[in-house]
N, C-alpha and C positions, 0 to 999 in steps of 0.2 A: 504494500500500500504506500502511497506518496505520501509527501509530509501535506500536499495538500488538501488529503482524503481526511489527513490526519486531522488539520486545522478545522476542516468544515465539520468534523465530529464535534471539538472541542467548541467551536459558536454555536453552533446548535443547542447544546446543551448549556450555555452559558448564557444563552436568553430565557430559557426555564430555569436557571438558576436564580437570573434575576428578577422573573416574574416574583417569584419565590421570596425576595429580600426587599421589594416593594409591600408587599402584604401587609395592612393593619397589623396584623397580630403581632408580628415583632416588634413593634413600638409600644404594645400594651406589654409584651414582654419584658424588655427593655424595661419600663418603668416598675414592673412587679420584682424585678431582680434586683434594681435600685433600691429601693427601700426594703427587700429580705435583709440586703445583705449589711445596710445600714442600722438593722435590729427594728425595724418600723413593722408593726404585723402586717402580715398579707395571709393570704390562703398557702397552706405546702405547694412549695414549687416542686415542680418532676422533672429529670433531669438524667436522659437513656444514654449511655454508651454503651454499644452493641457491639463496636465496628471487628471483633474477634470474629463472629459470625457472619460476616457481612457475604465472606465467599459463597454461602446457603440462600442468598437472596439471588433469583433469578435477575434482578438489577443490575446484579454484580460484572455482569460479562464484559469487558471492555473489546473494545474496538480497532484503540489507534497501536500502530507498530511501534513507532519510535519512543523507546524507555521516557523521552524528557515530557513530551506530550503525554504517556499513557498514567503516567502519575497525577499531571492535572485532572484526565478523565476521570480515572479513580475517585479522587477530592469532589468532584464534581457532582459525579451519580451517586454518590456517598450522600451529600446533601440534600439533592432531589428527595433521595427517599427518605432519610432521617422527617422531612417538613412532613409526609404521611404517619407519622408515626403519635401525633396527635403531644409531644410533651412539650416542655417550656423550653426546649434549646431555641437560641436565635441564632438565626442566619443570617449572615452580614454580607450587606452588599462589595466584596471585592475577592478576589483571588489574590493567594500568596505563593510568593516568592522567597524563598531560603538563600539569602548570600550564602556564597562558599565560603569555608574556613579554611585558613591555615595551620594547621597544628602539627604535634610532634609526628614523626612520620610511620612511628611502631604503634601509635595508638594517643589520647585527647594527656596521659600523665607519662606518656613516653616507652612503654611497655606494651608488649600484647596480651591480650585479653584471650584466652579459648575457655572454650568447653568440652568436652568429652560428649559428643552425641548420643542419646538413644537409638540401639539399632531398628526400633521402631516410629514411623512415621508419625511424627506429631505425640512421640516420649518426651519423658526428662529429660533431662540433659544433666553433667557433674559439673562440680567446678573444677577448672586448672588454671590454680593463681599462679600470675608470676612474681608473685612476692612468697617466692615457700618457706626461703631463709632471712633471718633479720637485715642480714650484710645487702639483701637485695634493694634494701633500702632504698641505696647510692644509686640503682639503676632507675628513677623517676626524674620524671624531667617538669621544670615549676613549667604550669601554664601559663600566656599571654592571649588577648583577644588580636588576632591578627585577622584581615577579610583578601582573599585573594580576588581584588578591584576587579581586576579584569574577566575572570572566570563569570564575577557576579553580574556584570555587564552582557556580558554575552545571556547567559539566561533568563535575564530579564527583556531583552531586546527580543528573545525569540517570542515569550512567552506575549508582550505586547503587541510585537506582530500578526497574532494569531489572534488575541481577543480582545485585549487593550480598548478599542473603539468599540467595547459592550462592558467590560468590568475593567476596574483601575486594578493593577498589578499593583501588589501592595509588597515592598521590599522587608522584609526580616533580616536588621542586621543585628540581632541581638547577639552575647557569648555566646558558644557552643557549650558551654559550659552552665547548665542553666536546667533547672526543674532534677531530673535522676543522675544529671553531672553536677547536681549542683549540691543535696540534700548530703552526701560525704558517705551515707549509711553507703547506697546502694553500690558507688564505686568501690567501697571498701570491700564488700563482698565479693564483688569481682578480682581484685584487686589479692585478697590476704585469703580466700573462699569463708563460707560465713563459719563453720566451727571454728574453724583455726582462729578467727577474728575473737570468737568467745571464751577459747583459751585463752587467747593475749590478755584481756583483762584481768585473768588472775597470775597468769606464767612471765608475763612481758609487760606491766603496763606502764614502762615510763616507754617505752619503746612505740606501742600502741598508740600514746601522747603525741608523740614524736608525730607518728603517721598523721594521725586525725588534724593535728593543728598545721602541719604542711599543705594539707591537701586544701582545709578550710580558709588557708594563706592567699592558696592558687586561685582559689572560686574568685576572694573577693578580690583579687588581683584582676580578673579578666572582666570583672563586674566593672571596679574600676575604670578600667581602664577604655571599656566598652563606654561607659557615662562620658572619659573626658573626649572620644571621639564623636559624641554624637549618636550613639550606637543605639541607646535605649529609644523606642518609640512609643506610642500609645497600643500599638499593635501587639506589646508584649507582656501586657498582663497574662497573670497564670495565678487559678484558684480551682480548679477543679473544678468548675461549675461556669455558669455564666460571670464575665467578671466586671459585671456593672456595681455600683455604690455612690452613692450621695456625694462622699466624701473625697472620691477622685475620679478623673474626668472620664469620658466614655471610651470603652476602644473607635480607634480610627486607622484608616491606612493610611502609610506615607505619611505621618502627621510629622509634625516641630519636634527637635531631640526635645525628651523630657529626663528630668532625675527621675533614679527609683524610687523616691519618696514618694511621684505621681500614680504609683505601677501598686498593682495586686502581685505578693511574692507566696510560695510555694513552696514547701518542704513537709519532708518526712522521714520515718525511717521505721520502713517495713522489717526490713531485717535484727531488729533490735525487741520485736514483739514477745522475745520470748529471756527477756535478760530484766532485770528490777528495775524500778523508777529509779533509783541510786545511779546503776550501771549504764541507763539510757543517759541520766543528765550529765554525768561525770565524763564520759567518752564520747556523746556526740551532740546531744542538745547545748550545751556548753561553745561547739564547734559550728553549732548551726546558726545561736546568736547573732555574731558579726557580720553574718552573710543578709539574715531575716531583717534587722533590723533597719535595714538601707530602705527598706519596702515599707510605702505607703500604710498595706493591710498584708494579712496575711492567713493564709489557710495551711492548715496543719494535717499530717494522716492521711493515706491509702487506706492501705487492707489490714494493719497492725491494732490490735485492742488496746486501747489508749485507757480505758474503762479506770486504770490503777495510776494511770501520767495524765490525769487533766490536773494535779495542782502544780507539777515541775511548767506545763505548759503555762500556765500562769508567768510564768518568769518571761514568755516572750510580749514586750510593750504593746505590740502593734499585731494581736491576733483577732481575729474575728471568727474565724471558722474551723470546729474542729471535726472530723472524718467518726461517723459511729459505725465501726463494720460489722458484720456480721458476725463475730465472734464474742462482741463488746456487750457487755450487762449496760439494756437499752434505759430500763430504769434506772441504775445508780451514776451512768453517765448525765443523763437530765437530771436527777436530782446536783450533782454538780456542776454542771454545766449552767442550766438557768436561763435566764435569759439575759447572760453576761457575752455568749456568741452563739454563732448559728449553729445548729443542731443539723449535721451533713450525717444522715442516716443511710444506709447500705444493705440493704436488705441481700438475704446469700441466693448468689443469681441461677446456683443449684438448686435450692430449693424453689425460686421463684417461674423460672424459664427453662430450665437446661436440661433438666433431669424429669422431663414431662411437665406438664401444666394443665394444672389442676386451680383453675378460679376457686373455687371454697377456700381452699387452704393456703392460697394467696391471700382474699377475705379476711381469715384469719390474723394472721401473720402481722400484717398492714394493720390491721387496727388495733392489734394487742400493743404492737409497738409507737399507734398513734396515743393511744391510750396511755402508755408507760411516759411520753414524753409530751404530754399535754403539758400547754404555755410554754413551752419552748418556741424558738425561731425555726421551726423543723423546714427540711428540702428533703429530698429522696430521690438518690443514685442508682439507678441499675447499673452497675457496672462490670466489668470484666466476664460477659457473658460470651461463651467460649463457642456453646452451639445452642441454634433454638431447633434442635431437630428438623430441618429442612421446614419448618412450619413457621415463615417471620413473620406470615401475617400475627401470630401471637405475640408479638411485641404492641401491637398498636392494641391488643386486647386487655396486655394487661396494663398498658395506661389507662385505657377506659375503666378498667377494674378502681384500680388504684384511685382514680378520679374520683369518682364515685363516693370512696369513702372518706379523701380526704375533706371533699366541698364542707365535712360536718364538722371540721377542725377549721374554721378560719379563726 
């Protein structure tokens, strides 16, 4: 196929994208997520990421040959159908662009990362750090925010070429270094593999120190240094959710460099779920501060039970949002929580989609835990939903579900 066949996919679809980001509802959107997330009551917002499943969606099929173009398709018809899917996501009128990076050339801390595959299709996978020995230290390289101009010019030019005169290309020059490069847990994992990591805390931990405050060096190094070029945009809030708020400006494409004081920041640290409030704050929340604290607002928590760390979380100034997974005591998290931040509930997308789907016991579920967390700021994430058994229309069902019961919690 020509890259011509290719482009006329990519407009085609990029005028039903934008019918799509004209629509009322994303401005009623917009302003409901504005005041959630400013602590102002609204009704539970609902809030799907599916896209693990997305390959099960006969939507899914792409088109265009050329890798550069077939990724925008992707993004594309990803959004189309996300707008069917009836929840509070908004869809913003532009397409994005990812500047190129520069970075070390063995990997973003200088080292390679592998893993040990599953002989089976879509298994585990192990880890293989290359950090096995302490002395391996020496072999990490401090990150810088560098953008290779030119590479990013050319991408951008292509992509304008093709649709630019229906959506604004919107450039991303944020670090590379930023959200699961950023949060220090996840690298480290990769990095040291996660037991090894939870020995060092009691076999090595001036050593462990060592690691963690180099790496947390490097973040806000690139962070930096991203700010004094100009790097940050409005484009690059990150909260896990929609990241509108009263309190700082809305996303925009190509907008005016702003500080990270303007921005929604991001962290977590799934791999520390299973180590004490003590051992979380001491080795990586500690490490996470000087990164968070740059940030406007802040949203805390993946998939980790925070249920026993909402008072270390307290230690961050600028938090707003904390993640309630599925594994987290939904009651003694609200009773802590309060309406001091929003209440990012996670219902297990096993139970809810994945492993068959049964509305009753959705029904259930959903209100025992609307119930447990009455007068909270509550939102509700579907998330990391791996398969919906080739049946997606049950995604838009169990919004309708869910709807339902929250309209009686405004």
């Amino acid at each position: 196929m020509s890259n011509k066949k290719d482009i006329q996919i990519l407009r085609n679809l990029s005028k039903k994208y934008l019918d799509i980001c004209n629509q009322e509802i994303q401005d009623e959107r917009r302003d409901l997520w504005r005041k959630h997330n400013s602590l102002i009551r609204t009704r539970p917002l609902i809030y799907m990421r599916w896209l693990a499943a997305w390959h099960e969606a006969p939507e899914s099929k792409l088109e265009c040959e050329d890798p550069f173009y077939r990724q925008h398709e992707n993004f594309l018809r990803q959004m189309i159908f996300q707008d069917t899917i009836g929840d509070d996501y908004i869809i913003e009128p532009w397409i994005t662009q990812r500047a190129s990076h520069i970075t070390p050339p063995n990997g973003l801390w200088g080292v390679q990362i592998k893993h040990i595959p599953s002989p089976e299709p879509g298994g585990a996978w192990k880890f293989d750090p290359p950090l096995k020995k302490l002395e391996d230290f020496s072999k990490l390289v401090k990150p810088h925010h560098v953008i290779d101009e030119a590479a990013t010019a050319r991408n951008v030019a292509r992509l304008e070429d093709a649709v630019g005169d229906i959506l604004p290309v919107n450039v991303d020059r944020a670090p590379a270094y930023q959200v699961w490069h950023a949060d220090i847990s996840t690298d480290l994992a990769h990095l040291r593999g996660l037991e090894q990591a939870m020995w060092d805390m009691v076999d090595n931990p001036e050593w462990l120190h060592q690691l963690v405050s180099f790496m947390s060096e490097g973040v806000l190094t690139t962070h930096n240094e991203a700010e004094a070029a100009g790097d940050w945009r409005l484009c690059n809030h990150q909260n896990q959710a929609m990241p509108y708020a009263q309190e700082l400006p809305d996303p925009k494409a190509n907008s005016e460099s702003v500080n990270r004081n303007q921005l929604w920041g991001y962290c977590a640290s799934q791999e520390m779920a299973q180590v004490s409030p003590e051992m979380h704050d001491e080795f990586i929340l500690r490490y996470q501060l000087p990164i968070m604290e740059k940030f406007g607002l802040v949203a805390y928590g993946c998939c980790e039970d925070l249920t026993y760390k909402i008072d270390i979380l307290r230690k961050i100034p600028n938090l707003r949002r904390i993640a309630v997974t599925p594994w987290a005591d939904v009651r003694k998290c609200a009773e802590q929580i309060g309406q001091d931040y929003v209440f990012s509930w996670r219902p297990s997308p096993a139970e809810m989609i994945c492993s068959g789907f049964d509305p009753d016991h959705v029904r259930k579920v959903v209100r025992n835990a609307m119930e447990a967390s009455k007068g909270c700021h509550v939102d509700i994430t579907l998330k990391d939903v791996q398969t919906v058994q080739h049946h997606p229309e049950n995604l838009r069902e169990w919004v309708k579900i869910v709807r339902e019961i929250t309209d009686d919690y405004v």
